[in-house]
N, C-alpha and C positions, 0 to 999 in steps of 0.2 A: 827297376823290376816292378811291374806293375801286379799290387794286392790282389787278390781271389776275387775279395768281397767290393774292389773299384773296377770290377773287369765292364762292367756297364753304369757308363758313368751319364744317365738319359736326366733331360728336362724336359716341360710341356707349358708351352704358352694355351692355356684353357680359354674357354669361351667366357669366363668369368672374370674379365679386366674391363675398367674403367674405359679404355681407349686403346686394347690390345687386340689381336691378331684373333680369327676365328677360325685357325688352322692350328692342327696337333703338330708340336714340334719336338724331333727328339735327337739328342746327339749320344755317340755310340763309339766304346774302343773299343775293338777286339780282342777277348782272351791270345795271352801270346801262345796259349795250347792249342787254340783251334782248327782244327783241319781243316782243310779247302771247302767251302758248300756256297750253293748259288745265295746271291744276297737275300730275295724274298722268302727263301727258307729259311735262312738264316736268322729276319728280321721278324718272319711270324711265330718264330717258337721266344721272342723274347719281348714283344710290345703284344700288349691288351688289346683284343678288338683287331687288330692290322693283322685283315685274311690275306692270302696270295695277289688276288683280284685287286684289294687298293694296293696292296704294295705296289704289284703291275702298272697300275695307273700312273702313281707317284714316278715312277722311273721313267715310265713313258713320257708326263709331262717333265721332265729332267730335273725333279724334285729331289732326287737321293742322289748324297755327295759322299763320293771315296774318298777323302786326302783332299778336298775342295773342286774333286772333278765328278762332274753328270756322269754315274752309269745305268749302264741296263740291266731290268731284275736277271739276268742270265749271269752277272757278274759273280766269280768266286772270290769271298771273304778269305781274306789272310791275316794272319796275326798282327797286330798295332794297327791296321787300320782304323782310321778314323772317320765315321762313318754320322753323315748330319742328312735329315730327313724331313720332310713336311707332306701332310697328309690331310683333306679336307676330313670333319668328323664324319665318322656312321651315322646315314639317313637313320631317322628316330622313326619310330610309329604314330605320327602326326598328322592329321588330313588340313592342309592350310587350305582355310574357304575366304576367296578374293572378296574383299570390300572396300565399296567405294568410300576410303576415308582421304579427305584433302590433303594433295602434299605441298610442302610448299619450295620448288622443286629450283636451286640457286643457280644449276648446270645440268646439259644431257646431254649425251652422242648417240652413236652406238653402239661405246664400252662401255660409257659411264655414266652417273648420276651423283651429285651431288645436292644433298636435301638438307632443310635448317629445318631439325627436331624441334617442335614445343614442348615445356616441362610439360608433365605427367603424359607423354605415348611411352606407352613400355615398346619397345624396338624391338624382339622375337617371341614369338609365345611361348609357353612357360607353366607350371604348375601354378594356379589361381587369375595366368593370363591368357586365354587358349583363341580371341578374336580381341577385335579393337586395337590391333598391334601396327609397328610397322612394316613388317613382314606382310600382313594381311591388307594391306594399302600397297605394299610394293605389287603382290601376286597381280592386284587386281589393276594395276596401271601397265605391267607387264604382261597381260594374256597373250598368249605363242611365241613368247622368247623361252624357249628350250629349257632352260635355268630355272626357270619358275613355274615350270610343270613337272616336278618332280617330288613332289610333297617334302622338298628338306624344309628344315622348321628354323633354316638362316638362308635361303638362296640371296647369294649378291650382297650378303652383310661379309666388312672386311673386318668390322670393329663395330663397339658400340656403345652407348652413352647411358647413362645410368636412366634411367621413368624422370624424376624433377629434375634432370638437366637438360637444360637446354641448348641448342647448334647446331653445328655441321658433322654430317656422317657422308661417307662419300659409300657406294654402292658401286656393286659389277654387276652387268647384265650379259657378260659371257663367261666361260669357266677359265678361257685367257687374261679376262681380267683381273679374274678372281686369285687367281693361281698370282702374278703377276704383283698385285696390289698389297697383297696377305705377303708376301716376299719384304715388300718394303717396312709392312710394320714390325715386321718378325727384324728386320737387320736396324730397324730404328732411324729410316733415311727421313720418315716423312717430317713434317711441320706440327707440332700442335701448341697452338696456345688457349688459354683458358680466363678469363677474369673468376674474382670471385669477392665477394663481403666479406669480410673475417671480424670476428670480435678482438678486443682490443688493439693498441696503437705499439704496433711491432718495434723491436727496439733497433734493428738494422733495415736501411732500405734493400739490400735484396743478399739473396741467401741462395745456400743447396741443401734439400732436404735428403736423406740417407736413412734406413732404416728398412730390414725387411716385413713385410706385408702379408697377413694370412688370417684365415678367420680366427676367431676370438673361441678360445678353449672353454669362455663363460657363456656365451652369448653368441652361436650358430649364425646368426643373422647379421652380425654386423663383424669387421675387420678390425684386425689391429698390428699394430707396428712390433715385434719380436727381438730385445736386445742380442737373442742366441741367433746367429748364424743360422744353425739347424732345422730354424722354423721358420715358413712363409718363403716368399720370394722377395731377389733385390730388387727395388723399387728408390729411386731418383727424382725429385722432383725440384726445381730451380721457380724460385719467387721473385718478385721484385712489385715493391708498394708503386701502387702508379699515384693515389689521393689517401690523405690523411682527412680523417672524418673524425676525430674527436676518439672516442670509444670506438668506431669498428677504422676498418680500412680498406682500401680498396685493394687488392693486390693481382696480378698478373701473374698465371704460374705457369713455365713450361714444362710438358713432361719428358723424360727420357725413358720411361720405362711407363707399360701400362697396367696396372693392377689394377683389381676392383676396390673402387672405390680410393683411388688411391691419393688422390687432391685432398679430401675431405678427413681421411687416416692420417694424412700425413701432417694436416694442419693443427688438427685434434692435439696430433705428437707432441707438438711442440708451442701447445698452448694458445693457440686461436682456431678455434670452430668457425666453421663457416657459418657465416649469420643464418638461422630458422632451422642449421641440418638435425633434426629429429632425432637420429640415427647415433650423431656423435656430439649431442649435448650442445648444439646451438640454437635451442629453440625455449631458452629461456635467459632472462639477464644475469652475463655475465660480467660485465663490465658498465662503472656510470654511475649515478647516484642513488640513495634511497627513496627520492622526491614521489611524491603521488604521481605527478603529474612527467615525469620523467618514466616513469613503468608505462602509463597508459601510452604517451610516446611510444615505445618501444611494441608494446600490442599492438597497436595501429599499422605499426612497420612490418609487422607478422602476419596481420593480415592483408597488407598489401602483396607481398611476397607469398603465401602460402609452401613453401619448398626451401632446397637448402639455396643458397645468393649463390649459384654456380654457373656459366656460360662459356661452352667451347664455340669460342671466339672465331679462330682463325685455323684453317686446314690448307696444309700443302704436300701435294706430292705427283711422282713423275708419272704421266701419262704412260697407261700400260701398253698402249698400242703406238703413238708419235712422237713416245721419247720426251715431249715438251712438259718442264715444270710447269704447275698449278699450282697459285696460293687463290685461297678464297677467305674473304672474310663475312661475318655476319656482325651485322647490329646489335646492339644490346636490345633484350626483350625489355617490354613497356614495363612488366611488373620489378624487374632489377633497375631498369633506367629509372621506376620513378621513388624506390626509395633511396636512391642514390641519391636525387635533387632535394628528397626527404629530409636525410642526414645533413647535407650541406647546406639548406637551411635550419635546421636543428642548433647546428655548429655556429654558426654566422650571428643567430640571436644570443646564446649560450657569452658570445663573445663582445657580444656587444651590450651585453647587461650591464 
């Protein structure tokens, strides 16, 4: 017997993930009291924001699932139905103005793009970012593809990378794509791997991180990992040391789940900050000696890097229109490659004293 107060039992992948999904997602059981009504009435007197119109959309594009099968909003809700939905956000009040900012652009069709982010482009505009974005580079590489003449303040983002991370973001330039691509991140098919610096010399070569993920009850601006169930979302992230550097490490993280900020939270968790992250206390010596000359080291390496040591590496996933897998990888950026060679000659004299 399903409770009163579990009769809507909804979740939402938000726009505010590390590497997740920029489509609203919600799943849905039906009070077993309910009497017959068509689905979009049904689903607008219970989700925020979802008028008849998107509903409509969603169904058409075979977005809304009864029991795991595509209906149409005409469809009548029955009791225990189980009912799973995804919906592009509500166009915001944002006038995106196209600029010429250089992409640096890994793959294109014409479904798709594939672009390697430099640390610091903030990727959609935003309250304190309303131009110099990548949305505002996309508008303007995109003039008269349909998608990016509609002032959304995300056209063509599936997903997105934090401002000082650096990578691969893959992009839609039709709403088949879009529709299509946000599917796979939403079911967790695609690829993602990550490098990243971390402070000190981990005690296992490679691990699974656990813990839910949600902003911080002190501190609005930054995330943190919730030993209660109750609070934040589940968040998964899988490591593995690829180089030992003395005091930091080098490590490789894959994600299974994408929260904000959720490499950098998760690492925090469990006691190695990613080298210089500001945000969760790696932008000071945490690990290494007292020496004078061992701190100035260390500034040196902060100023080579100015950002937190993070790089989404490597993106894969199924072509929305030919069905063909895609993996792409990216190089490490000069400012992470070269305090990596930094460290490992650090290490090498350290050991040869």
């Amino acid at each position: 017997m399903i409770d009163e107060n579990e009769l809507i039992d909804e979740f939402e992948e938000l726009e505010e993930t590390e590497d997740g999904a920029l489509f609203e997602h919600h799943n849905i059981v039906v009070d077993p009291g309910q009497s017959l009504l068509r689905i979009d009435k049904f689903l607008s007197n219970r989700l925020l924001n979802a008028t008849r119109s998107r509903l409509q959309s969603a169904a058409d594009a075979g977005n809304i699932l009864v029991n795991k099968q595509a209906v149409k909003s005409s469809y009548k809700v029955k009791p225990g139905d189980e009912i799973s939905i995804m919906m592009d956000y509500p166009r915001r009040e944002l006038k995106i103005i196209a600029e010429d900012i250089p992409l640096n652009i890994v793959y294109e069709d014409d479904d798709v793009m594939v672009v390697n982010k430099p640390a610091g482009l903030v990727v959609h505009p935003g309250h304190g970012n309303y131009s110099g974005t990548l949305v505002n580079a996309l508008a303007f590489h995109f003039k008269g593809l349909p998608l990016f003449n509609s002032d959304d303040p995300r056209p063509g983002l599936i997903h997105r990378i934090d401002k000082n991370t650096s990578g691969l973001l893959v992009v839609a330039k039709t709403i088949e794509a879009k529709v299509k691509l946000s599917l796979q991140f939403f079911e967790k098919t695609t690829k993602r791997r990550y490098v990243a610096l971390v402070w000190g010399d981990m005690e296992n070569n490679e691990g699974t991180i656990t813990g839910n993920i949600g902003r911080s009850l002190k501190n609005r601006q930054v995330f943190t990992v919730f030993p209660d169930e109750d609070y934040g979302k589940p968040a998964v992230t899988h490591y593995k040391v690829i180089e030992r550097l003395g005091y930091v490490n080098l490590v490789e993280c894959r994600l299974e789940t994408g929260r904000t900020h959720q490499i950098r939270v998760h690492m925090k968790h469990i006691g190695h900050p990613l080298f210089n992250d500001d945000n969760y206390g790696g932008d000071r010596i945490l690990k290494g000696t007292t020496f004078t000359k061992y701190k100035q080291f260390v500034a040196n390496c902060f100023e080579m890097i100015p950002r937190q040591a993070l790089h989404a590496q490597m993106l894969g996933f199924v072509h929305p229109v030919t069905g063909e897998e895609m993996i792409f990888e990216s190089a490490l950026p000069d400012d992470l490659a070269n305090v990596i060679v930094k460290w490992r000659n650090y290490l090498s004299n350290r050991i040869n004293e």
